[in-house]
C-alpha positions in Angstrom: 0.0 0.0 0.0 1.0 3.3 -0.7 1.2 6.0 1.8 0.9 9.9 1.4 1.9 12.4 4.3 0.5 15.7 3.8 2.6 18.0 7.0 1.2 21.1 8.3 4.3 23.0 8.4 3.5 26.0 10.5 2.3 23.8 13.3 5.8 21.7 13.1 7.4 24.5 13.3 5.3 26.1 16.3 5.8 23.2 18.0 9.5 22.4 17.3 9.7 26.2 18.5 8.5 25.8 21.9 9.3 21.8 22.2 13.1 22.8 22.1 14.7 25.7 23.9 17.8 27.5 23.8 19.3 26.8 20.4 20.8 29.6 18.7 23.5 30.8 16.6 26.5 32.5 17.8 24.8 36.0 16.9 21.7 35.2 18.9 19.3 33.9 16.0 17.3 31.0 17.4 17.4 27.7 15.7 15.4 25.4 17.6 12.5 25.5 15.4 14.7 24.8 12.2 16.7 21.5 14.1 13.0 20.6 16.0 11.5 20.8 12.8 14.6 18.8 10.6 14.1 15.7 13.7 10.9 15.6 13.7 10.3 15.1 10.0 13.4 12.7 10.4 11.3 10.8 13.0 8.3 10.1 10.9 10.1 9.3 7.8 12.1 6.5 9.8 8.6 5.6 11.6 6.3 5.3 8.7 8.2 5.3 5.6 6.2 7.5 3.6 6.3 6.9 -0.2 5.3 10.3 -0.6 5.7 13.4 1.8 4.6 17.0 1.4 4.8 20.2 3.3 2.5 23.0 3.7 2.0 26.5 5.4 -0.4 28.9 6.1 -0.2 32.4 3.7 
């Protein structure tokens, strides 16, 4: 069976935001919801093995 994951990408990213505090660069530029957003997307593709994957955001 085939299997299609269609990601609300703002709420990742909100989430991955607040899930994981403190990351920044060296000039102060927070990161966490860039690296939250990368392990969690890692996560379900090692989980579920989607044949197809999508991301979206709100405009």
């Amino acid at each position: 069976m085939r299997t299609a994951f269609l990601i609300d990408g703002t709420a990742f990213c909100y989430r991955a935001f607040y899930a994981i505090r403190g990351l920044a660069t060296s000039d102060g530029r927070p990161t966490n919801a860039v690296y939250g957003f990368a392990v969690m997307l890692k996560a379900l593709r090692d989980k579920h093995h989607p044949e197809y994957l999508a991301v979206a955001r709100a405009v």
